[in-house]
VOPAGU-2260 file (C-alpha; in pm, 1 decimal, decimal comma):
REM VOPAGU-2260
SITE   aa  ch    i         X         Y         Z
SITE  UNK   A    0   11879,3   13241,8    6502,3
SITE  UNK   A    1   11652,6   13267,8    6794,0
SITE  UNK   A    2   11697,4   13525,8    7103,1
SITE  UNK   A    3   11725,6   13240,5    7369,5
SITE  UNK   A    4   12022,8   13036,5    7440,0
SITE  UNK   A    5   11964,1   12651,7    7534,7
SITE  UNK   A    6   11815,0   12356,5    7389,3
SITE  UNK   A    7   11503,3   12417,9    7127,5
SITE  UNK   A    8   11333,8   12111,4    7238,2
SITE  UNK   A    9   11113,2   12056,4    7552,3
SITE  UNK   A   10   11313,2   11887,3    7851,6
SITE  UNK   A   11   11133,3   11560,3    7938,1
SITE  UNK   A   12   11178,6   11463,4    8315,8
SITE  UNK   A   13   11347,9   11191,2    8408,6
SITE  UNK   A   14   11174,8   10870,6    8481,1
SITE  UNK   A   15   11223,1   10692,0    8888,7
SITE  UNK   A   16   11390,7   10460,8    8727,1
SITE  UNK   A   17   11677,9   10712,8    8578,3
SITE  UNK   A   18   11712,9   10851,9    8922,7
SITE  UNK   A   19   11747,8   10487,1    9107,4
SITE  UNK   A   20   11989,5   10416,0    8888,3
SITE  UNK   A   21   12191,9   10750,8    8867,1
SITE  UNK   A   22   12198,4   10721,0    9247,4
SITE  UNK   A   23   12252,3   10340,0    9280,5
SITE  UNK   A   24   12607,0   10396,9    9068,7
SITE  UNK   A   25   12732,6   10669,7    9262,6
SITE  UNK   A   26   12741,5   10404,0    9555,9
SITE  UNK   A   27   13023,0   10158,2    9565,6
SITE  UNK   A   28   13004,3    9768,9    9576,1
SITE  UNK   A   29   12957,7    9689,5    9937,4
SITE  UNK   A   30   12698,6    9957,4   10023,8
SITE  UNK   A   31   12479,1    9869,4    9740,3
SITE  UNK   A   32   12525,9    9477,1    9852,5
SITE  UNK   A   33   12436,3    9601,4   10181,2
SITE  UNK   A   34   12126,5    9777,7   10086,2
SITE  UNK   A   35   12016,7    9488,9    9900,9
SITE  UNK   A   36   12018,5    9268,2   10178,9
SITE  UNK   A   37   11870,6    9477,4   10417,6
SITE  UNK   A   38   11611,2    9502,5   10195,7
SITE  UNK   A   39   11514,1    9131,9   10115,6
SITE  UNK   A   40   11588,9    9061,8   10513,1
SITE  UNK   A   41   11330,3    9354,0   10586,1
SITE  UNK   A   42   11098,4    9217,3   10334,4
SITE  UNK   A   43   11123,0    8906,8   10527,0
SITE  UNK   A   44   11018,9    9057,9   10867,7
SITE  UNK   A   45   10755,3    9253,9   10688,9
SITE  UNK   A   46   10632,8    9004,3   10570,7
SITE  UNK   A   47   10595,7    8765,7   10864,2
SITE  UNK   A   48   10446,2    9063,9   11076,7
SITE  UNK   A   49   10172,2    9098,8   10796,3
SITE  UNK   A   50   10078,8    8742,8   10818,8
SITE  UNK   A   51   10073,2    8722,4   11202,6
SITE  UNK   A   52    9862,7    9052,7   11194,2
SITE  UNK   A   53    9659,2    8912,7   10969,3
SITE  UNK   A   54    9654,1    8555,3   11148,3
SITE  UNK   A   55    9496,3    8773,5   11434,9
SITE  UNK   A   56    9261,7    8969,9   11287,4
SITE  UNK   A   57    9074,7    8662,9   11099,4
SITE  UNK   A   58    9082,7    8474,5   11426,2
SITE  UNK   A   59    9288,6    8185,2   11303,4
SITE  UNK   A   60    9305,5    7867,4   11515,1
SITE  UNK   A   61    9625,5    7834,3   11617,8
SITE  UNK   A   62    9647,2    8247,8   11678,6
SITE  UNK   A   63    9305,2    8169,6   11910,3
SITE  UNK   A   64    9515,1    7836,1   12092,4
SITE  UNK   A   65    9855,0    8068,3   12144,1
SITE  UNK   A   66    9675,5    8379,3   12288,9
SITE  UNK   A   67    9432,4    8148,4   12538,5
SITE  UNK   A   68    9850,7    7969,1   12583,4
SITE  UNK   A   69    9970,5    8262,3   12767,1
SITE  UNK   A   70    9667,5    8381,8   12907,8
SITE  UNK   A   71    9538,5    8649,5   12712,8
SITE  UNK   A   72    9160,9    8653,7   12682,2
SITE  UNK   A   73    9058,5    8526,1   12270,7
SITE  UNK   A   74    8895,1    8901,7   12278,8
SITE  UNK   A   75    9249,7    9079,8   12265,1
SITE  UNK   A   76    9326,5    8925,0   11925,5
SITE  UNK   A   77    9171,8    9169,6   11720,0
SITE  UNK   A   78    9276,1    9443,2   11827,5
SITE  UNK   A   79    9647,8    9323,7   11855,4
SITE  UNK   A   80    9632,4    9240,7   11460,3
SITE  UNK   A   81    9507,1    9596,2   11398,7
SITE  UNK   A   82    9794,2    9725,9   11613,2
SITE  UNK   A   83   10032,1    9534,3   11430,7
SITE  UNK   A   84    9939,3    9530,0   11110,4
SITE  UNK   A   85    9913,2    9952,6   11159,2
SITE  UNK   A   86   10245,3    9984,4   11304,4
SITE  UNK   A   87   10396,1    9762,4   10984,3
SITE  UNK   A   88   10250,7    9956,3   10745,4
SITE  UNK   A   89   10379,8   10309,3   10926,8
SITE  UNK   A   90   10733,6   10069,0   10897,3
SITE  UNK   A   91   10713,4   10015,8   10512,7
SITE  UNK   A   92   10618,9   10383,8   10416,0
SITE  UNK   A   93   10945,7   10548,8   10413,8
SITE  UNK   A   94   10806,6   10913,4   10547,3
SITE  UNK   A   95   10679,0   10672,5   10881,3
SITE  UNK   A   96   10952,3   10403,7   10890,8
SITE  UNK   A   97   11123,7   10527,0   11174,3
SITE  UNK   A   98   10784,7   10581,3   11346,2
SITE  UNK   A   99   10667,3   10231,1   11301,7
SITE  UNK   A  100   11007,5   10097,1   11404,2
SITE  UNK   A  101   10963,8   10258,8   11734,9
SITE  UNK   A  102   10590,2   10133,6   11785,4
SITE  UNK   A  103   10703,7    9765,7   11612,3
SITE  UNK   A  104   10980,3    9833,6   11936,4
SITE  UNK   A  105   10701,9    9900,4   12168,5
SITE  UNK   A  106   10428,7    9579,4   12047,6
SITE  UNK   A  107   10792,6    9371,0   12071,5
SITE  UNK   A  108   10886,6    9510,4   12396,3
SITE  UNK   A  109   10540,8    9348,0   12497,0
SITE  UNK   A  110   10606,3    8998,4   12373,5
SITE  UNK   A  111   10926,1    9008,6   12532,7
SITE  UNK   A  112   10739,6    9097,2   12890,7
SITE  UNK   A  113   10485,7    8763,7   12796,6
SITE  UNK   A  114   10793,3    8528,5   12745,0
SITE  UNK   A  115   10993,3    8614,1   13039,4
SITE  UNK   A  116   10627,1    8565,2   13254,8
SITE  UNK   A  117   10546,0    8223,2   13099,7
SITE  UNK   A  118   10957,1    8154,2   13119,4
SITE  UNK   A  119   11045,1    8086,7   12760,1
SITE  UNK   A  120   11299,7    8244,2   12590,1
SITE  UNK   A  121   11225,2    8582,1   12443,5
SITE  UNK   A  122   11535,2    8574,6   12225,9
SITE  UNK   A  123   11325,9    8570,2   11923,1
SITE  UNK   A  124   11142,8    8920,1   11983,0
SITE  UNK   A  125   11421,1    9101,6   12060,6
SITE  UNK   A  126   11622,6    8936,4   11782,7
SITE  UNK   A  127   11377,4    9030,2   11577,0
SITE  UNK   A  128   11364,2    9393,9   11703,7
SITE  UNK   A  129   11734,1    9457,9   11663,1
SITE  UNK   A  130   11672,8    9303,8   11285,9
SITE  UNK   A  131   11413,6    9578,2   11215,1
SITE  UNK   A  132   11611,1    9858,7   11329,0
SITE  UNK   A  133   11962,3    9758,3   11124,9
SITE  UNK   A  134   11743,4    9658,1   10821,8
SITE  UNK   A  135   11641,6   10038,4   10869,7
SITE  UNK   A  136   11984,3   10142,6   10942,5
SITE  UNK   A  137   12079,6   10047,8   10593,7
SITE  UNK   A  138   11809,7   10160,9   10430,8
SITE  UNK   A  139   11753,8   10535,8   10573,8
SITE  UNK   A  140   12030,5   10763,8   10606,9
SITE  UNK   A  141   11798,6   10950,4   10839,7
SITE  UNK   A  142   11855,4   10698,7   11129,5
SITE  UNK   A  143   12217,1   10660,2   11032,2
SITE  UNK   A  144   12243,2   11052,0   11068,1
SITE  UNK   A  145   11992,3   11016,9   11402,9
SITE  UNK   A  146   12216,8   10721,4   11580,8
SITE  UNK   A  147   12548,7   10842,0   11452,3
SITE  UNK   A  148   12634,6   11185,7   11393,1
SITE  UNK   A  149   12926,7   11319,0   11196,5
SITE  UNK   A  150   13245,6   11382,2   11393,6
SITE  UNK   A  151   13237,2   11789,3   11454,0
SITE  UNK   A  152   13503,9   11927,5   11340,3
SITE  UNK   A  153   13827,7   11975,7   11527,0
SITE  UNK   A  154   13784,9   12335,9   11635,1
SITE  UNK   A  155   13450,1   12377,4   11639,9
SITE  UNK   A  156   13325,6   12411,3   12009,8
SITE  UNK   A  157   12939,5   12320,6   12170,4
């Protein structure tokens, strides 16, 4: 008999994959259909702002035709790539998500501004905008708790 109480082998931790899935179960149907598709419709916008960040940076032709289109100088390309392609990456890393959502707001905000002042639609930025911030909605209960905050309790005064 030994002195000490509890298993006699070593306690192996449990693998990301045993937590996902402990934590994916708890959650009913809905939510974790929910989740899902915010994810694969945030991997979609990701994915398009990586590719027009990218279309800037390496100076593609029609990225160099659009820009001189609305009447930006060719010379602002770079740097708006760089901006954009930063402010995705802040959006994908879950410790910066809620960062880069607000900056992806801000770089959207400005293509809003250049479609109303050529006098095209600007649905499609702000559509877009209000896509990244549900698809985040889902996905971090940070900006759920941020946006909506638990009812306080009945007698429980400010």
């Amino acid at each position: 008999m030994r002195g000490v109480s509890g298993p006699t082998h070593a306690v192996r931790p449990q693998s990301m994959e045993a937590t996902f899935d402990r934590a994916s179960s708890t959650t009913t149907g809905s939510a974790t259909a929910k989740i899902r598709v915010a994810r694969v419709v945030g991997s979609l916008l990701v994915l398009f702002l990586l590719i027009d960040g990218a279309g800037k940076v390496l100076r593609l032709a029609p990225y160099v035709e659009g820009t001189a289109r609305v009447g930006y100088p060719a010379s602002c390309l770079i740097p708006l790539g760089l901006a954009l392609l930063a402010c995705t990456i802040l959006y994908v890393v879950r410790r910066t998500a809620i960062l880069g959502a607000v900056l992806l707001t801000g770089y959207l905000g400005g293509a809003t501004a250049t479609h109303v002042r050529m006098g095209e639609s600007f649905l499609f930025p702000v559509a877009f905008g209000v896509l990244l911030w549900v698809c985040l909605y889902v996905r971090d209960e940070r900006v759920r708790t941020l946006l909506l905050p638990r009812q306080r309790d009945a007698g429980e005064t400010t």
